[in-house]
N, C-alpha and C positions, 0 to 999 in steps of 0.2 A: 549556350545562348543565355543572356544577361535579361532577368525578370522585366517583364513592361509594368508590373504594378508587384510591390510587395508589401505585404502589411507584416508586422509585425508587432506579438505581443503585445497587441492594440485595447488598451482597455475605455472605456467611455460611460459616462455618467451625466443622467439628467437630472437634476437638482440632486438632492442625498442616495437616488436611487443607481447605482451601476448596473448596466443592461449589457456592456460586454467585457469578457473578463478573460483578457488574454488572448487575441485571436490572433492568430496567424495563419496567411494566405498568400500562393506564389503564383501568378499568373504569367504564361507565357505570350508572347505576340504569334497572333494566329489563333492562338485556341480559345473554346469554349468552354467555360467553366460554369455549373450548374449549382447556385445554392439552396439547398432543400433544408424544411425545418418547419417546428410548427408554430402556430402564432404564441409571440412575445419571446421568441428564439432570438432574435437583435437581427433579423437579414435586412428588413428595413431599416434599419439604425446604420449599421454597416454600410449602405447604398449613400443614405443622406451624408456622412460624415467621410466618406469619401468624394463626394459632389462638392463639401463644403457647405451644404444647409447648416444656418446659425442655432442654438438651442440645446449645442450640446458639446459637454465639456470631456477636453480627450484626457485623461489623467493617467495615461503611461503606454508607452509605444511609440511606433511609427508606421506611416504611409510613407512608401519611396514610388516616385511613378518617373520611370525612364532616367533613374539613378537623383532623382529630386525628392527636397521634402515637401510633401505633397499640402501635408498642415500647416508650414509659412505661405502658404498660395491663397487670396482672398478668391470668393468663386468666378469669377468672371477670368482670372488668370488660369486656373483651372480649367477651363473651358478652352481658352484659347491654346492651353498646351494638349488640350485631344479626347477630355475626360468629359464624355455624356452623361448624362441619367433619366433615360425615358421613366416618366412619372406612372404611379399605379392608377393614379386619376387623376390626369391632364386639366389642368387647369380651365375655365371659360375666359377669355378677355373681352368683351362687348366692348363694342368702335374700335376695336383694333383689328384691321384688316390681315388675314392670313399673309399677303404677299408683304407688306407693309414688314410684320413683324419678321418676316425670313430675310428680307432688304438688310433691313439693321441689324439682327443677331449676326448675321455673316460678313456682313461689313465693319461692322465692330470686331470680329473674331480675325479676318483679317488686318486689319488696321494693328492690332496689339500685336499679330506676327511681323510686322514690318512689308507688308505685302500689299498691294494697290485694290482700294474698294473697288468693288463692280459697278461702272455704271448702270443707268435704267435700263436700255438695249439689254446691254450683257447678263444681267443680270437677268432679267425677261427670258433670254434665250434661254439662260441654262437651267434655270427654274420648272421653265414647262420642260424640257428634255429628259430633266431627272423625275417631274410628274410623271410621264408617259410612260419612262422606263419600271416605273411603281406600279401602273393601270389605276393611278390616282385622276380621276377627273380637276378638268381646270376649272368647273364650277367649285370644286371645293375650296380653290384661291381665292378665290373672291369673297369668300364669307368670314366672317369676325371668328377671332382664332377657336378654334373650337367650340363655339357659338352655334348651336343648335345641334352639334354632330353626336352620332351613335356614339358607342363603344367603341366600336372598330373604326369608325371614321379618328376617332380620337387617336385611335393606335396606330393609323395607317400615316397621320400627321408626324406623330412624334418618328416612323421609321423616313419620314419625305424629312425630318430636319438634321436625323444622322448622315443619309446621302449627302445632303449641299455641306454639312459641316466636316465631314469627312472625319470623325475624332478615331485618336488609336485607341482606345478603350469607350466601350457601348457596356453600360448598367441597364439591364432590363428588370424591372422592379415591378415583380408580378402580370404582365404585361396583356396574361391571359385573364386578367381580374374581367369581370361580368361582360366577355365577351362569350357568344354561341359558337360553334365546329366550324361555319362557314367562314367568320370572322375571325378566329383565331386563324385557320389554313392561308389565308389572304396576307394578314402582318405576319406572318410566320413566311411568309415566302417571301416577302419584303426584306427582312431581317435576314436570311441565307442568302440574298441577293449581295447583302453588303459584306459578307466574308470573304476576307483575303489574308495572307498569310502577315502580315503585318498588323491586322488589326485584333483585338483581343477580345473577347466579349462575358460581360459576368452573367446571365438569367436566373433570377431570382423566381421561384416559384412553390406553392407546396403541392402541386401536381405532376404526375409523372406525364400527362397528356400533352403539354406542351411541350415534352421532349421528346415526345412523337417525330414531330414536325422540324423543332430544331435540333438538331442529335449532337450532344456537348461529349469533349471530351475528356473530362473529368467533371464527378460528381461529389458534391462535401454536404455531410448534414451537422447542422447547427443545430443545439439544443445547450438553453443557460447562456447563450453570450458568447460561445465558442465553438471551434469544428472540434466534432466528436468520432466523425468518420468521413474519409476520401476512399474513391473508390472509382473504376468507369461507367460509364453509361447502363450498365448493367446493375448498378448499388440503385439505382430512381426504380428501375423492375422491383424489388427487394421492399425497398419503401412503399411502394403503390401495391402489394402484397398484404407485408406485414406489418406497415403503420410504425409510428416514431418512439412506441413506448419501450424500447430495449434501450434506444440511446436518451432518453431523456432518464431513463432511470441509473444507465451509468452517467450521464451527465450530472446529476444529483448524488 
């Protein structure tokens, strides 16, 4: 089986400061890959610079995604070839209506695949469909994008825009940040809803709780900018034990 994303010896630098140094990652299509690590480890940095956020300069290595270089792609092309990244804190956009902005990001993502926009109907239809299929209320379409929502309504947003986009790679970048047990179990069930053996997924977290609910299968801890250790589902046990200080000291 031929890698859906591979990084290699990826290093990355924001102004004089390098925050990863050397990292290498092989994601299969289908599985769930778990990045653990503690804060200023680079798992954030990693998420953005494979989404393509600006602000950061790659100074040796590669992203291949689906045998492409994923670094020649400006982000909107990246998007349209399948690469998500649910935000750790979703943005507000006031006057922008939730349905409005799902219209356009997926009509634009089609449009760039060579594939026919949805009209209003179609569009309409399939939108509450895949709502329904979430236990997303359709009151929450109608309000300005994440414009007054919880946490978990934020997070339950960002799992209703991986369904309509359908991408083969989902970055969940802390996803369980200042959400409570109810609202994590809720986007966590949203998120296992959309696993299929084609689609790949990275979850970013430094909790072993939210691998409760989505259960990866494989686990890498980052410490200094790089994996320091891979292991299954059982290495996050281990970590949520005995904490990061064995591998941040061999990291060092």
């Amino acid at each position: 089986m031929s890698a859906l994303l591979e990084v290699k010896n990826l290093q990355v630098s924001v102004g004089d400061r390098e925050i990863l140094h050397g990292l290498t990652l092989s994601v299969n299509p289908g599985e769930v890959h778990a990045i653990m690590g503690p804060n200023g480890s680079g798992k954030s940095t990693l998420s953005h610079v494979i989404a393509g956020k600006p602000g950061y300069d790659v100074t040796g290595g590669q992203i291949l995604f689906k045998g492409e270089d994923l670094l020649e792609m400006a982000p909107d092309v990246r998007a349209a070839k399948g690469v998500f990244l649910a935000f750790q804190y979703p943005v507000e956009i006031p006057g922008v209506a939730t349905m409005t902005f799902l219209r356009t990001a997926l009509n634009a993502q089609r449009k760039a695949r060579g594939e026919a926009e949805f009209s209003t109907p179609d569009f309409l239809k399939r939108v509450r469909e895949v709502a329904a299929s979430l236990n997303i209320p359709q009151e929450m379409l109608k309000r300005g994008v994440n414009v007054g929502f919880s946490g978990g309504e934020k997070k339950r947003n960002e799992v209703l825009q991986m369904a309509l986009f359908q991408p083969s790679l989902c970055i969940l970048d802390e996803m369980d940040s200042g959400l409570d047990i109810d609202a994590l179990r809720v986007a966590s069930e949203g998120v296992n809803a959309l696993r299929t053996p084609d689609r790949a997924m990275v979850v970013i977290t430094h909790y072993q709780r939210l691998l409760d609910y989505i259960v990866p299968d494989h686990v890498h801890v980052m410490s200094k900018g790089k994996v320091v250790k891979s292991g299954g589902k059982e290495l996050a046990l281990e970590l949520e034990a005995n904490g990061y200080a064995q591998y941040q000291e061999a990291a060092a």
